[in-house]
C-alpha positions in Angstrom: 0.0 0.0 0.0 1.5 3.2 -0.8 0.4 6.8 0.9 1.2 10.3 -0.3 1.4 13.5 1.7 1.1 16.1 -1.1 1.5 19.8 -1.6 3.4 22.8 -2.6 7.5 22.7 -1.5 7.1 24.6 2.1 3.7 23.5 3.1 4.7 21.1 6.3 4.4 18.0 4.5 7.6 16.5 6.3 6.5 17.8 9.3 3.4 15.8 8.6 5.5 12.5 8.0 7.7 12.7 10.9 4.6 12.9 13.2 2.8 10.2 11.7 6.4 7.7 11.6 7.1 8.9 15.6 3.2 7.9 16.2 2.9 5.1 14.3 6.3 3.2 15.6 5.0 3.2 18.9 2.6 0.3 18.4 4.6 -1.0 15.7 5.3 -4.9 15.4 8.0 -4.3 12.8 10.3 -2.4 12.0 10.3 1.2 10.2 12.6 2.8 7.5 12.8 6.6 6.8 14.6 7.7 3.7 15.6 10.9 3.0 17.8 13.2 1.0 20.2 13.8 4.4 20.7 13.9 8.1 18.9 16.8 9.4 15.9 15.1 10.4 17.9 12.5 12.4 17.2 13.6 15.9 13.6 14.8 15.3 12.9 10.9 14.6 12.5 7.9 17.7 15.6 6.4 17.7 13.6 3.2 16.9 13.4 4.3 13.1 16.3 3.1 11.0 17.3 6.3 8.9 18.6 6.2 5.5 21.0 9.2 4.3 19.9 8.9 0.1 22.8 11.4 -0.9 25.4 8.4 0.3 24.3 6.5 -2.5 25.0 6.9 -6.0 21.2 6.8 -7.6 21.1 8.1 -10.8 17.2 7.3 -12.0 13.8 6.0 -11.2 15.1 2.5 -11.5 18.1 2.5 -9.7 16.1 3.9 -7.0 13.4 1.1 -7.2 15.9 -1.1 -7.1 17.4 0.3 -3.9 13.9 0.1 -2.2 13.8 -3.6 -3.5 17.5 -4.1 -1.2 16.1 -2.5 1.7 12.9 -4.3 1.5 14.6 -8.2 1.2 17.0 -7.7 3.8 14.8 -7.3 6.3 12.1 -9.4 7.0 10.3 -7.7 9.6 9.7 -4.9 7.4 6.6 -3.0 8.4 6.7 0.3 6.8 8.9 2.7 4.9 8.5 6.6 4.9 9.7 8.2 2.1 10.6 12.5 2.4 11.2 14.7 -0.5 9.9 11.5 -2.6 11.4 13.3 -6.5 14.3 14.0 -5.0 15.8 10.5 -3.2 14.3 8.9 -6.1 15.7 10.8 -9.1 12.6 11.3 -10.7 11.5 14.0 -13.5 8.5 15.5 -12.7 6.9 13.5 -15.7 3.7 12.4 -14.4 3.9 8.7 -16.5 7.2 7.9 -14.4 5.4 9.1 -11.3 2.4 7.0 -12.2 4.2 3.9 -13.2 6.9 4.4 -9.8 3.9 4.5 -7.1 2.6 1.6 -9.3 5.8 -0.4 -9.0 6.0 0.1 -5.0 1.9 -0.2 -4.5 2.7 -3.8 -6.0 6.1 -4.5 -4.1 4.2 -3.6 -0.9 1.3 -5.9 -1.3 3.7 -8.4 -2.5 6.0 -7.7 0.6 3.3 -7.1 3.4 4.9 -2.9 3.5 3.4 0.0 3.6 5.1 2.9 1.7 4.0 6.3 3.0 5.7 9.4 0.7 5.9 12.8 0.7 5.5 14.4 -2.6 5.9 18.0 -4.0 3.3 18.1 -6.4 -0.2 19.5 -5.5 -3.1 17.0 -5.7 -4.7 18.2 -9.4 -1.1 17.7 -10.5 -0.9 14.0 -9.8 -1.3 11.2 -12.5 -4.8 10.0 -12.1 -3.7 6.3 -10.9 -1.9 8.5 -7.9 -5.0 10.6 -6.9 -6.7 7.7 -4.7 -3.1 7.0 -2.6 -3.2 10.4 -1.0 -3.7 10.6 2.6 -3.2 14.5 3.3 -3.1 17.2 0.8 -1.8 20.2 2.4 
């Protein structure tokens, strides 16, 4: 199952995610993942949630970074959900709405296949989203 927090770059849609990951890991049965494009969030996060620092890794498109999610997601099998900030940026992604579309696609299917939840936040207002995208969001700010 994916999620998307949507809006405008500025609107508090990180905010948004770090609340719901320090919430939602405090009944948690598995583990939780937070990528990210760097540190600074690091302290603002329960030390329970395993942080990942994108920039230390040498993604260069969309695929790569599916394949990525695809290592973090078979190494540990007590996986329960990953939350993914600043979504176009970790991921190398053009703003091109079929490669967004077919992306959220790709992880909706690894996360039913998987038994994850994916919950992203994406700068792109919710008109702007590729129609198969507009029934994943959660909060459009």
């Amino acid at each position: 199952m994916v999620q998307l927090i949507v809006g405008e770059k500025g609107k508090g849609k990180t905010k948004e995610l770090l609340d719901k990951v320090n919430k939602e890991v405090k009944e948690a049965n598995g583990t939780f993942v937070y990528l990210d494009k760097s540190r600074k969030h690091m302290y603002e996060l329960n030390n329970k949630v395993r942080l990942i620092d994108m920039s230390e890794y040498d993604i260069q498109n969309s695929s790569e970074f599916l394949g990525f999610i695809s290592g973090v997601v078979s190494q540990d099998n007590d996986l329960e959900k990953m939350f993914l900030d600043s979504f176009l940026k970790i991921s190398k992604m053009e703003s091109d709405d079929g490669e967004l579309g077919e992306v959220l696609d790709r992880l909706d299917t690894m996360g039913k296949k998987y038994g994850v939840s994916f919950v992203v936040s994406l700068s792109k207002n919710e008109e702007d989203l590729p129609e198969n995208a507009k029934s994943m969001v959660l909060i459009s700010l």
